[in-house]
C-alpha positions in Angstrom: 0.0 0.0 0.0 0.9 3.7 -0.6 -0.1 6.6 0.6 -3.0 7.1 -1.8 -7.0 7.8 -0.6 -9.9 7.6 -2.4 -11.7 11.0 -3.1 -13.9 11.0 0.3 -14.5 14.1 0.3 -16.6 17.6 -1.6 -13.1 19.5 -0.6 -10.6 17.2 -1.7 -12.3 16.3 -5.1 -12.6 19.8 -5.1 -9.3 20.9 -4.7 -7.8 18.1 -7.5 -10.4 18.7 -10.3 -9.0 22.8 -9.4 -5.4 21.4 -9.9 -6.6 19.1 -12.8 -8.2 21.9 -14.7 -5.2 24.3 -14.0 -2.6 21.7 -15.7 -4.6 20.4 -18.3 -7.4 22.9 -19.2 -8.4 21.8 -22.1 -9.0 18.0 -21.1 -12.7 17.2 -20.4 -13.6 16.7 -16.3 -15.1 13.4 -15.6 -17.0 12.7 -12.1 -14.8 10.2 -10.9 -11.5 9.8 -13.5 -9.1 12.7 -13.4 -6.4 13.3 -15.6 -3.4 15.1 -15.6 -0.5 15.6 -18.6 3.3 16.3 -17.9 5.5 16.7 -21.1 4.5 17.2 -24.2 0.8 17.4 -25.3 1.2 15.2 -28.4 1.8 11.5 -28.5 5.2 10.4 -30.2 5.0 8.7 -33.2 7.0 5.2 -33.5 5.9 2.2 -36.0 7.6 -0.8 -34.0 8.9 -1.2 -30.1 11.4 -3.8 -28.4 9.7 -4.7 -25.5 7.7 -6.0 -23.2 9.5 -4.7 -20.7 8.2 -5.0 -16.6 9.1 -3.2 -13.6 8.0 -5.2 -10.4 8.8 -2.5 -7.0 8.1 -3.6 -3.5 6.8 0.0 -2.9 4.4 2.6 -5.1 7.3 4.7 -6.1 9.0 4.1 -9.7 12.7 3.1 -9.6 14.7 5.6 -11.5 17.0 2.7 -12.3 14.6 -0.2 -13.5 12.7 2.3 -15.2 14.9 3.8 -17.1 16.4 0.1 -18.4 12.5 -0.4 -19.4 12.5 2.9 -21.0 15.9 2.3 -23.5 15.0 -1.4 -23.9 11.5 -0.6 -25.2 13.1 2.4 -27.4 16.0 0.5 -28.5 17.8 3.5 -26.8 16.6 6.1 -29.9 13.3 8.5 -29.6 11.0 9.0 -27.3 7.9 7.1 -25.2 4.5 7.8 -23.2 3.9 6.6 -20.1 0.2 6.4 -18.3 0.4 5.8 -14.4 -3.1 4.7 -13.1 -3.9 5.1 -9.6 -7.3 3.9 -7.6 -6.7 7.2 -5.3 -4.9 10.7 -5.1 -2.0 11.3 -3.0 -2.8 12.1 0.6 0.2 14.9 0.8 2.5 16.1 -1.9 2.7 16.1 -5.8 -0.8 15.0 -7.5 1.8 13.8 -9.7 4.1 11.8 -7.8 5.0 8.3 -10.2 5.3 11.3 -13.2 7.5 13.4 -11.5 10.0 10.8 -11.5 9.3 9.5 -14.9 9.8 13.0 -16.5 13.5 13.1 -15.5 14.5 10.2 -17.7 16.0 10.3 -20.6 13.5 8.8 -23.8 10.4 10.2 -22.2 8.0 11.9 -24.4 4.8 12.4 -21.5 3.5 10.8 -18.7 0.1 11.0 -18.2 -1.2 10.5 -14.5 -5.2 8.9 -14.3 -6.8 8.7 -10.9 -9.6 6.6 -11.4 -12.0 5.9 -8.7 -15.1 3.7 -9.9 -14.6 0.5 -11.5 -16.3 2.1 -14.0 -13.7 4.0 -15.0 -12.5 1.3 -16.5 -14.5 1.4 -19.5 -13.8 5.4 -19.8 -12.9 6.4 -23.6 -10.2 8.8 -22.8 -8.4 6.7 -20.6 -8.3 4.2 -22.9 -7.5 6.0 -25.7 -4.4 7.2 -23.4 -3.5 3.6 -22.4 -4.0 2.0 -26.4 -1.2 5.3 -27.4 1.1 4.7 -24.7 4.4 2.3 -24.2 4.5 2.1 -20.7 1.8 1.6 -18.3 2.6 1.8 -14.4 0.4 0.9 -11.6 0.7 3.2 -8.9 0.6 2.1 -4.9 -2.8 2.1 -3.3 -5.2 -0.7 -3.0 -5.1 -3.6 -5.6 -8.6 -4.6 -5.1 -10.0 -1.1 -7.3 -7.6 -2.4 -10.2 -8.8 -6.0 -10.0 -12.5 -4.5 -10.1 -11.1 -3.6 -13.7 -11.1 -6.8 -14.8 -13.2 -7.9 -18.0 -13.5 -3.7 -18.8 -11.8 -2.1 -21.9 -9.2 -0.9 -19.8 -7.7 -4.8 -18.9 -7.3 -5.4 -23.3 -5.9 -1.7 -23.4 -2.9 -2.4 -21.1 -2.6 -6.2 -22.7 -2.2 -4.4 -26.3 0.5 -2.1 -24.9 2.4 -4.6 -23.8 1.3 -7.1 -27.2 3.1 -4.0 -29.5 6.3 -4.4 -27.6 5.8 -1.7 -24.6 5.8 -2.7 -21.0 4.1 -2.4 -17.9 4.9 -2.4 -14.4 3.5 -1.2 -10.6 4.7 -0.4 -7.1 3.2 -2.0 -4.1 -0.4 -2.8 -5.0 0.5 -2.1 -8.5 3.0 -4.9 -8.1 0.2 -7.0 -7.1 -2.0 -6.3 -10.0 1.0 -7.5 -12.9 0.9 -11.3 -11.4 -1.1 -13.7 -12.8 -2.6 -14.8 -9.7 -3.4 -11.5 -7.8 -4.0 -11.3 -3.5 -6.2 -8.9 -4.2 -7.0 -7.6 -0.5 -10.7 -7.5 -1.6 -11.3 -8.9 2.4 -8.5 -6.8 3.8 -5.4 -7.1 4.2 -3.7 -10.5 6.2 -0.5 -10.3 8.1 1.5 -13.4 7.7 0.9 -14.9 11.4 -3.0 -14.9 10.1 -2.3 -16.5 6.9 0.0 -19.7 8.6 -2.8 -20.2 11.2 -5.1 -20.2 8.9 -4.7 -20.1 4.8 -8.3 -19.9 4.2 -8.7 -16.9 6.7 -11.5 -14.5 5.5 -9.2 -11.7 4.4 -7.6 -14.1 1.7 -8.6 -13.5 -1.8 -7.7 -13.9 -5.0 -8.2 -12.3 -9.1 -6.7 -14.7 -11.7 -7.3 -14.6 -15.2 -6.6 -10.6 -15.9 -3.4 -10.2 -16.8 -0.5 -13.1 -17.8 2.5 -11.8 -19.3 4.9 -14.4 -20.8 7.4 -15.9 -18.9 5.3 -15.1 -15.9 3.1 -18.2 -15.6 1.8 -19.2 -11.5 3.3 -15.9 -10.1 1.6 -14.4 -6.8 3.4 -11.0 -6.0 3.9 -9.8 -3.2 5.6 -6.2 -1.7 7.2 -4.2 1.3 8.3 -8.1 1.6 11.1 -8.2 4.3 9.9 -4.5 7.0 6.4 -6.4 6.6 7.6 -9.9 7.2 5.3 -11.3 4.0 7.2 -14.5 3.5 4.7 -16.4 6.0 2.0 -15.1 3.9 3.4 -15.8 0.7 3.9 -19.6 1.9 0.4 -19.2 2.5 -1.0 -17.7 -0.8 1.4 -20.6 -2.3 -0.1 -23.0 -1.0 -3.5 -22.1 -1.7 -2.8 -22.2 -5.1 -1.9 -25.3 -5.6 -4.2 -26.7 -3.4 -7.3 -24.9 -5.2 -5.5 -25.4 -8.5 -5.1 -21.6 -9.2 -1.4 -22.6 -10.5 -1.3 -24.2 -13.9 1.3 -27.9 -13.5 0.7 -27.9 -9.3 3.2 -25.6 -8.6 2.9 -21.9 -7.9 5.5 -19.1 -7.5 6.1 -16.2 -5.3 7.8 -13.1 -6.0 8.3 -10.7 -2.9 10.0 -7.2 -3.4 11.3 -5.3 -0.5 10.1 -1.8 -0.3 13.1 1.2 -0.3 14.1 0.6 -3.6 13.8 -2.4 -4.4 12.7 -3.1 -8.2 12.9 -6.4 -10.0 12.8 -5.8 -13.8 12.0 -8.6 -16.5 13.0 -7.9 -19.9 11.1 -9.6 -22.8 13.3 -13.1 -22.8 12.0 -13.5 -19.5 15.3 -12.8 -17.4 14.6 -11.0 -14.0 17.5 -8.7 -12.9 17.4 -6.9 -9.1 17.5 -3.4 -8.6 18.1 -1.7 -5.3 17.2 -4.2 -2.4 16.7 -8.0 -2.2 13.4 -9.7 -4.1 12.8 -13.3 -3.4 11.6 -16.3 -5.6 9.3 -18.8 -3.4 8.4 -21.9 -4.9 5.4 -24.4 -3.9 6.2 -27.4 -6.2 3.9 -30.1 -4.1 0.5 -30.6 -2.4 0.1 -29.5 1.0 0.3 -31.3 3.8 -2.4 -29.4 5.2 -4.3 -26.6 4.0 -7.7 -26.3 5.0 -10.2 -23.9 6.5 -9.9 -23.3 10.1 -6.7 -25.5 10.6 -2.6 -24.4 10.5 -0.7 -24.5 7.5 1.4 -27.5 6.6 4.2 -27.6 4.1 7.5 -28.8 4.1 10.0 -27.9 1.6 9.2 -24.3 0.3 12.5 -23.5 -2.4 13.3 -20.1 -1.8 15.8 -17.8 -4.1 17.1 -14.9 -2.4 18.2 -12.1 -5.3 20.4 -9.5 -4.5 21.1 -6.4 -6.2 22.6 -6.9 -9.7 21.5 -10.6 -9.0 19.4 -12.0 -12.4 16.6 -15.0 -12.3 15.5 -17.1 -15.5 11.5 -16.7 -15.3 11.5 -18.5 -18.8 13.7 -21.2 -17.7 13.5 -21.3 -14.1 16.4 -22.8 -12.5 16.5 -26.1 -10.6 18.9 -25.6 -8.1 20.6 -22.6 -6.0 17.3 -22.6 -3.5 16.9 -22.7 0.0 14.7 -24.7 1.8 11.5 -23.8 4.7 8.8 -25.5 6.1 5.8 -24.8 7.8 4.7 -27.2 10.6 1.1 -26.6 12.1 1.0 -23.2 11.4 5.2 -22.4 12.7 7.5 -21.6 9.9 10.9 -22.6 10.2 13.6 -19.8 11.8 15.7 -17.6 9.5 13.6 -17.7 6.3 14.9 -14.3 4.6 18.6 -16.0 4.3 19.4 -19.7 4.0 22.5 -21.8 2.2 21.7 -22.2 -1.4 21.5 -26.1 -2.3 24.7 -27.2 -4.9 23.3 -30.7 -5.4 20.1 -30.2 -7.1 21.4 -29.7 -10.9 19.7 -31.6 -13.6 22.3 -34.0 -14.1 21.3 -35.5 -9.9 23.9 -37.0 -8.2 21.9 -35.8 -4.6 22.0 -38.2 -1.8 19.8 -38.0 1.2 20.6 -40.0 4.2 18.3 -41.1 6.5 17.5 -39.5 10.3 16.3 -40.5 13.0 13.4 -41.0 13.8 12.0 -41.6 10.7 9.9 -44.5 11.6 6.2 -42.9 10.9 5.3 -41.3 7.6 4.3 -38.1 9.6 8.8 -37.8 10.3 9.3 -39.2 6.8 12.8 -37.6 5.5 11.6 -35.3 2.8 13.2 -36.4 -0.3 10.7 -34.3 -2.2 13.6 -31.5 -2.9 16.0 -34.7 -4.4 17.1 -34.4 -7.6 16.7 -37.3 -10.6 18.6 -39.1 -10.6 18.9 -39.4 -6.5 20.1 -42.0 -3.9 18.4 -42.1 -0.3 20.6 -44.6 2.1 19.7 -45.8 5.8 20.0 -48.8 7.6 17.9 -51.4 9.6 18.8 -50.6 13.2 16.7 -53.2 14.7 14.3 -56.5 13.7 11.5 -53.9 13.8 12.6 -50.8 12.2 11.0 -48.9 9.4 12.6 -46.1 7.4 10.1 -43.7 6.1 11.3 -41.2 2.7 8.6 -38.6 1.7 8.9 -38.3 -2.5 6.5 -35.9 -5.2 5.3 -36.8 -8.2 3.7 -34.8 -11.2 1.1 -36.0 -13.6 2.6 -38.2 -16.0 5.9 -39.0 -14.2 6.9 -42.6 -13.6 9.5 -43.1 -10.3 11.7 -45.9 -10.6 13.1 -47.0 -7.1 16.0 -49.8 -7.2 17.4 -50.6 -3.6 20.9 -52.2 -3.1 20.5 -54.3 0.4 23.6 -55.5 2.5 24.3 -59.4 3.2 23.7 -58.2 6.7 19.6 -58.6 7.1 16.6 -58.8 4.6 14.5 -55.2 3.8 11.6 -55.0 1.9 10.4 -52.2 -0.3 6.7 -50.2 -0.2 5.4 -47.2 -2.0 2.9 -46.1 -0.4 0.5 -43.1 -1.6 -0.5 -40.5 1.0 -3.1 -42.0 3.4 -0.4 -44.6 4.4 -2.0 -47.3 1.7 0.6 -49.8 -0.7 0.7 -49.0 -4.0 3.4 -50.9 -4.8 6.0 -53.7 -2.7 9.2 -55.2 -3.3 9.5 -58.6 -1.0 12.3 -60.8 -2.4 13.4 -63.1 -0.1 16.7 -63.8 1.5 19.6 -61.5 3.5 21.0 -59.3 0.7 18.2 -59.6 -1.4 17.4 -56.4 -4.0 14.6 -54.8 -4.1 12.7 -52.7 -6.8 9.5 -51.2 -7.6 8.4 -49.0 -10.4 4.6 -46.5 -10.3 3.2 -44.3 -12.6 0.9 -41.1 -11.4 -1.8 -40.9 -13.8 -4.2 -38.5 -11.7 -3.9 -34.8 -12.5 -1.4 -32.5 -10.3 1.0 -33.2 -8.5 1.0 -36.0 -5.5 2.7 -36.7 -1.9 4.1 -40.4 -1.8 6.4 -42.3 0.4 9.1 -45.0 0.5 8.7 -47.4 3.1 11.8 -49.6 4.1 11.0 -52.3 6.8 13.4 -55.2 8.6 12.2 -58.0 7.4 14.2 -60.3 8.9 17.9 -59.3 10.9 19.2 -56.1 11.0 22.8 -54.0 11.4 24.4 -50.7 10.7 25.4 -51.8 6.9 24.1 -49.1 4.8 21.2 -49.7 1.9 21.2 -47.4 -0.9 18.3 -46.7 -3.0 18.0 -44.9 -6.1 15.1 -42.7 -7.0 14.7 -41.6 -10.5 11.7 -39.6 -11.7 11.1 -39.4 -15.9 
């Protein structure tokens, strides 16, 4: 949020249209859309752009730095651009013209045209529109999210997708960030504070929009801002979660994208490659089912992969990387300590080679090792410890995928092999007979999504601290 309110009053609608009609005259008065022109009066004239071009700011204000990248990358560094800012409320204090002000001091910049539009039905307002359609750049000031959503389905949503369709951009700060992710917390309830959201992910002030705007490269996003002063990453575990629970995430896996406020600005050029400006954005990725997420109960997850990005730091959106992630969890509505720094994970890579050895206890599927994060090809390795142990190893699997699990047992004692699907039930066993005896066992997910499985080993007969290895690969 910025510091943007809604006209509430005679005197301060008033005292803008006065400032509106001073700057811009000869420009028509509308009830509840106001409009207000720095630079020059005429459009620039340009037959082709280089964009898209994004600007993604944990705060309202625009970036001098990502913006002006957006700026020459959309002009190819030659001529000038327009710019339309739209806001859902007028500065409480200050410059009517506050996102403009800044704009107009870049080089390439031909106008900036500010619109406070207070009515959803502003959204269908020719002017504006015509504004938008002869723009390059559209930003999305601070304020609330929820009056931009309430755009959705008007002529305003295809104006700002056909700006960005000709090879211009579009961008937002704070609630504007919100609105330029495919799956938007639009704050439509209120707004949820991160200890709400973990104790309850279905809590009455979470909402969503999806389906308004989905630039490329920017599939299953949920934004978020003012991400580390606000301490957001508990709710963005939470918004996660939801959508791949509900299925708001296309593949069962959703992404976060959190942007710190005081100058923080992630930019995405048009091959989808994300560089940070200014302070630290994060990359949060939900790439599994739940453990629990229902109404009323605490969020559980294990295994959030988080990607802190520094300054100058970049991020593949169109090719997201595999490895260089922490890990978090959330148990019963706690998430883990330290989540805004963690020790990136080196042995994730494509090419696998990850082992995961077992701890103890791991005897129940509820303290299953999570070997979720393991990449194919993998290894897991324990041991039988007694005549009655059981070693439990929690595993994912998408639509489609087929896991291939091929246990090397020692001479020392006999271990057979389930998988089991997430209730605990056999899907599959492996129960060769004999001390040293191999064991195997191959399953295919057919349903949709993606699903929680587990490895059980069990003593079958003897036991020892020789080590079983198990390979795990996933194609």
């Amino acid at each position: 949020m910025s510091s943007r309110l809604s006209l509430g009053s005679t005197a301060t609608a008033v005292a803008l249209l006065s400032v509106t009609l001073t700057l811009t005259a000869q420009e028509p008065a509308h009830a509840s859309a106001n409009r207000i022109r720095l630079g020059n009066a005429s459009d620039t004239s340009r037959t082709s752009w280089n964009g898209p071009a994004f600007t993604m700011n944990g705060a309202g204000a625009v970036i001098p730095a990502s913006m002006s990248r957006a700026v020459n990358d959309i002009t190819g560094g030659t001529g000038t651009m327009d710019v339309v800012v739209l806001a859902g409320s007028a500065p409480t204090s200050g410059s009517a013209t506050p996102e403009c002000d800044t704009v107009m001091t870049l080089t390439g910049v031909n106008s900036c045209t500010t619109w406070t539009l207070t009515a959803a039905s502003d959204g269908n307002n020719s002017q504006v529109n015509t504004d938008v359609r002869n723009a390059e750049f559209v930003y999305f000031a601070g304020g609330d999210q929820c009056r931009y959503a309430a755009w959705k389905g008007t002529a305003l949503e295809a104006s700002v997708e056909s700006v960005v369709a000709k090879g211009g951009g579009s961008g937002g700060g704070s609630a504007g960030h919100h609105i330029n992710s495919p799956i938007v917390y639009d704050a439509c309830n209120g707004s949820v504070t991160s200890a709400e959201a973990l104790a309850n992910p279905y809590d009455r002030y979470i909402s969503f929009t999806t389906g308004m705007f989905e630039w490329a490269n920017y599939g299953a996003v949920v934004n978020d801002s003012h991400f580390v002063t606000r301490d957001r990453m508990g709710r963005t575990m939470a918004f996660l979660a939801r959508s791949v629970k509900d299925g708001l995430a296309p593949g069962g896996a959703a992404w976060g994208v959190g942007v710190e406020e005081g100058g923080g600005s992630l930019y995405l050029d048009r091959n989808g490659m994300a560089t940070q400006y200014g302070k630290d954005a994060y990359v949060v990725l939900a790439d599994h089912q739940p453990e629990q997420a229902v109404d009323r109960k605490p969020l559980t997850y294990s295994g959030f992969k988080i990607w802190r990005l520094t300054p100058g730091s970049t991020f593949d959106f169109k090719n997201r990387p595999t490895c260089g992630y922490y890990l978090r969890s959330v148990t019963n509505g706690v998430a883990d300590t330290n989540l805004y720094n963690g020790t990136p994970q080196t042995n994730c890579g494509s090419q696998g080679g990850g082992t995961l050895a077992e701890t103890e206890p791991n005897d129940t599927r509820d303290a299953a090792n999570d070997a979720t994060t393991l990449a194919s090809p993998g290894t897991v390795t324990g041991s039988m410890k007694s005549t009655t142990d059981r070693d439990y190893f929690k595993v994912s699997l998408n639509s489609g995928q087929t896991a291939s699990v091929n246990c090397a047992v020692p001479s020392a004692y006999d271990a057979d092999l389930y998988w089991l699907d997430s209730t605990g039930s056999t899907l599959e066993r492996s129960v060769n007979n004999g001390a040293g005896s191999d064991e195997s066992v191959s399953f295919t997910r057919t349903a949709a999504g993606t699903g929680t499985y587990y490895l059980e080993l069990e003593a079958y007969a003897g036991s020892g601290t020789a080590s079983y290895s198990c390979s795990v690969t996933k194609s």
